[in-house]
N, C-alpha and C positions, 0 to 999 in steps of 0.2 A: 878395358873390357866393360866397365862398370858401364862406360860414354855410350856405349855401343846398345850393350843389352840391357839397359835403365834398370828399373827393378827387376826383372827378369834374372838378374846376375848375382850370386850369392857369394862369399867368403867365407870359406866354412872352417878352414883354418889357417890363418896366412903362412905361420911359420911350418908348418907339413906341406904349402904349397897346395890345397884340397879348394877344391872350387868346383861351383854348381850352376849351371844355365839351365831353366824354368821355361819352360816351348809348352803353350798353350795352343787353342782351334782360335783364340781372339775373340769370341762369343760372350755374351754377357753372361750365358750360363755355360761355361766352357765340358764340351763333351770327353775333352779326352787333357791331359797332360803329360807330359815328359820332363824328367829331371835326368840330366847329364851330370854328373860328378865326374870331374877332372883332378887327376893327383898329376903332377909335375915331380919327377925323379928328381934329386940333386946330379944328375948327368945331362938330363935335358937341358936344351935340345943335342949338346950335341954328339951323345953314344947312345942314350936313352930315351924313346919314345916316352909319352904322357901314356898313363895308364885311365879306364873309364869304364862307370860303372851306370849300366841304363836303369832307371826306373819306371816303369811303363808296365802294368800289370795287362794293360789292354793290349800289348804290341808280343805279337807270336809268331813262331817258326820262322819262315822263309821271309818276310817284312826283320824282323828282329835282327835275321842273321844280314841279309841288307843292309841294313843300316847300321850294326858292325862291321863289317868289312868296309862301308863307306866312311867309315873315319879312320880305318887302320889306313886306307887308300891317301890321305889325305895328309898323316904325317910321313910315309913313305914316298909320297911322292907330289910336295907342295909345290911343284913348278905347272903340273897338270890342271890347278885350280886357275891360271892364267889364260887358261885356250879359251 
């Protein structure tokens, strides 16, 4: 992940499995930010979903609930990210 998302990618606790991806506008004065925290169950993946927790003071209601549901969408149903 680290390869992927360069500094962007956090470790926030390796042995709780807690990890953080960092999604800026890419602006040299960036307008907005997102912090995804990812916790990895010890069943994951395969009885238990990753649990996640948004940070985004700026992102509300019907955007927010979107973009929940689009990553519950996505360990539910990882073959759909193929089409």
């Amino acid at each position: 992940m680290a390869a992927i998302y360069g500094e962007e990618w956090c470790v926030i606790d390796e042995n709780a499995k807690i990890f953080c991806i960092r999604v800026t506008d890419f602006m040299d004065d960036p307008k907005w930010t997102l912090c995804l925290q990812v916790m990895l169950p010890s069943e994951y993946p395969g009885t238990a979903p990753p649990s996640y927790q948004l940070n985004a003071p700026w992102l509300k209601g019907q955007e927010r609930a979107d973009l929940s549901n689009s990553l519950e969408e996505i360990y539910v149903c990882p073959p759909c990210l193929v089409l």
